[in-house]
C-alpha positions as CSV (number, residue, x, y, z in Angstrom):
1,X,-12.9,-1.9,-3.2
2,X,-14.3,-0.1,-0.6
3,X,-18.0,1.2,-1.3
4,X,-20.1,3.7,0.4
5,X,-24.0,3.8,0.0
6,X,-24.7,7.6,0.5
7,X,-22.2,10.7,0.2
8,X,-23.1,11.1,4.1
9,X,-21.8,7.6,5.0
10,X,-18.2,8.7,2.8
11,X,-18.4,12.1,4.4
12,X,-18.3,10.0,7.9
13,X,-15.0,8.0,6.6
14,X,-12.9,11.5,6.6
15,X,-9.6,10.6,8.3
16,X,-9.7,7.0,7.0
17,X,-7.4,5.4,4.7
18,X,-9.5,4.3,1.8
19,X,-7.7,0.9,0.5
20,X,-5.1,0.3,-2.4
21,X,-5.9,0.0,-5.9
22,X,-4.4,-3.0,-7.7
23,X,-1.0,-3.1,-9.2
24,X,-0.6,-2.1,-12.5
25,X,2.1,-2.4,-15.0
26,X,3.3,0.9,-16.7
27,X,4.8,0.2,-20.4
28,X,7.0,2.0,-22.8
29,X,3.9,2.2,-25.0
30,X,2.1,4.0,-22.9
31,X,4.4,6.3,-22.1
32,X,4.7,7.1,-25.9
33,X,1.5,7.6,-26.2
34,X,1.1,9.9,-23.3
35,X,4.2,11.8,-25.0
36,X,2.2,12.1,-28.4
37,X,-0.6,13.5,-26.6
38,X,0.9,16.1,-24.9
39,X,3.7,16.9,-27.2
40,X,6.1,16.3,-24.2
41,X,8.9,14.5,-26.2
42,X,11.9,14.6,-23.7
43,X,14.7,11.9,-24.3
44,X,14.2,10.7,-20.5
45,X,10.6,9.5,-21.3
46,X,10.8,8.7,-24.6
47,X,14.4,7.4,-25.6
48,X,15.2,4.3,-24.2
49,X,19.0,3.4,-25.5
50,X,19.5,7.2,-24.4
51,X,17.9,7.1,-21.2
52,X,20.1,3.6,-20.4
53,X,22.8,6.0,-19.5
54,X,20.6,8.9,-18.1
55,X,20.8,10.2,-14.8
56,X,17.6,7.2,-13.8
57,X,19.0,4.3,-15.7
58,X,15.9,4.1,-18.4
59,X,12.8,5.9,-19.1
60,X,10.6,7.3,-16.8
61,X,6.8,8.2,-16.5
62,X,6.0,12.1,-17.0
63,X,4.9,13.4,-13.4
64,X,1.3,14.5,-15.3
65,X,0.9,10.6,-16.5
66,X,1.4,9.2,-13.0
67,X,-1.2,12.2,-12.3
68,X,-3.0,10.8,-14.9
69,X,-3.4,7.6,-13.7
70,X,-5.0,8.8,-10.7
71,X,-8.8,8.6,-11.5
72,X,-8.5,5.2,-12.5
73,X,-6.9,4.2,-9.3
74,X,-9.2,5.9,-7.2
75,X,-12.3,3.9,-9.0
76,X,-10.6,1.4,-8.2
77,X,-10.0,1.8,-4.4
78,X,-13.7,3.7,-3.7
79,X,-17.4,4.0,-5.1
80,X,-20.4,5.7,-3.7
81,X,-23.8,4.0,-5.0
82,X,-26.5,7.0,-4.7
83,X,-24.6,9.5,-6.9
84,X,-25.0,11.3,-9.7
85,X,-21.6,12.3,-11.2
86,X,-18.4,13.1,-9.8
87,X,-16.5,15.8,-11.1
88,X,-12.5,16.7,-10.7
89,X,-12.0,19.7,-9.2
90,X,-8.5,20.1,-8.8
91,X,-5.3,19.5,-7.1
92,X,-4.6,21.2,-4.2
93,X,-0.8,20.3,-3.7
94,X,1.2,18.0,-6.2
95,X,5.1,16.1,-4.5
96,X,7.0,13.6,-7.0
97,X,9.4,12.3,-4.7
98,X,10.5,9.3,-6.5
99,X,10.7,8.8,-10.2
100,X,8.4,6.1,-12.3
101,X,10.8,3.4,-14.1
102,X,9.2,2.4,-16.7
103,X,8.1,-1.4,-16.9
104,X,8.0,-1.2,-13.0
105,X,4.4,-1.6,-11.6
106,X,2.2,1.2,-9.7
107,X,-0.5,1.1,-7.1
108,X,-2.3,4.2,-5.6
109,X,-3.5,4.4,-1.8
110,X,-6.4,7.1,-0.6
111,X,-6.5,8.6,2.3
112,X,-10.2,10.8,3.0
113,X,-8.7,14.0,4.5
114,X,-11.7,16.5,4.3
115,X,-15.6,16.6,2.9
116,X,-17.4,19.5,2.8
117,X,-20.9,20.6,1.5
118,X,-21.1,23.0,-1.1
119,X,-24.5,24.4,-2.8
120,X,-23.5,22.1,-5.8
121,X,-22.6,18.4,-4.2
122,X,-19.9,16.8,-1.4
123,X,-16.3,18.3,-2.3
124,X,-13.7,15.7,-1.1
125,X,-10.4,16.4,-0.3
126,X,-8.2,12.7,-0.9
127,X,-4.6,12.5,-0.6
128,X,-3.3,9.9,-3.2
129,X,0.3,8.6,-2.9
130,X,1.2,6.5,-5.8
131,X,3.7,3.6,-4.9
132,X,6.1,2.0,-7.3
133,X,6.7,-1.8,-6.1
134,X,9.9,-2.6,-4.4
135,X,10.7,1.4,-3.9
136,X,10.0,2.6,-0.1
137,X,10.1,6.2,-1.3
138,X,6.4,7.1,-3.3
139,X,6.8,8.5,-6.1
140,X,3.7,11.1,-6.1
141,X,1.8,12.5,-3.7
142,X,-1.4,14.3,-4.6
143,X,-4.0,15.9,-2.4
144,X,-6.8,15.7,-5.3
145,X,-10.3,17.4,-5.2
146,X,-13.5,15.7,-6.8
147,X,-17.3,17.5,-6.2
148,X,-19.3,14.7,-5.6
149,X,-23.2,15.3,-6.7
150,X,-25.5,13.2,-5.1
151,X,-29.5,12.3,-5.3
């Protein structure tokens, strides 16, 4: 994990690469779960014996769970000590190149690509690209905005 004492000392990292967060298993119960949730019941997520001889050879993760799993990943790359709260803010442009198998296991990099000052706090621009071991392609790339408010 890469930590940063002061929003000004992130600000300075813009153009870095962040780090990686650790892997992390995605399961069939999950999925479900994420399903209930949302109410998006789709055989390809949800069915496995159907999905088996689907167009992806099993389930796979909703795009909006692998965008999901973002915060967590991002926590788990990058912290700033002197802040307040940080605050999602939106996504500026969302790619899912690659599906998610379910069972296969998922890591996200960051990548600072902009911080500006608003009247409120530090709004970061971070391009996320989840990974899916042993697939070269990534199978989501976000460019997310958080407002960082500091002391």
């Amino acid at each position: 994990m890469r930590s940063f004492a002061t929003l000004d000392e992130f600000s300075a990292a813009v153009g870095e690469h962040l780090g990686h967060s650790p892997w992390s298993r995605v399961t069939q119960e999950q999925v479900d779960q994420f399903a209930g949730a949302t109410g998006d019941l789709q055989w390809i997520h949800t069915d496995p014996e159907r999905a088996a001889t689907g167009p992806f050879g099993g389930t796979i993760l909703h795009g909006y769970m692998t965008l999901a799993l973002l915060p967590t990943m991002m926590r788990a790359i990058f912290d700033i000590e002197k802040m307040e709260m940080g605050v999602n803010f939106g996504l500026d442009k969302v790619r899912f190149p690659h599906p998610v198998p379910v069972g296969s296991r998922v890591r996200g990099g960051a990548k600072l690509t902009g911080v500006r000052e608003t009247p409120v706090g530090h709004l970061a621009a971070v391009r996320m690209t989840v990974e899916v071991e042993g697939q070269p392609r990534a199978a989501c790339v976000a460019d997310t905005l958080s407002l960082f408010v500091g002391p």
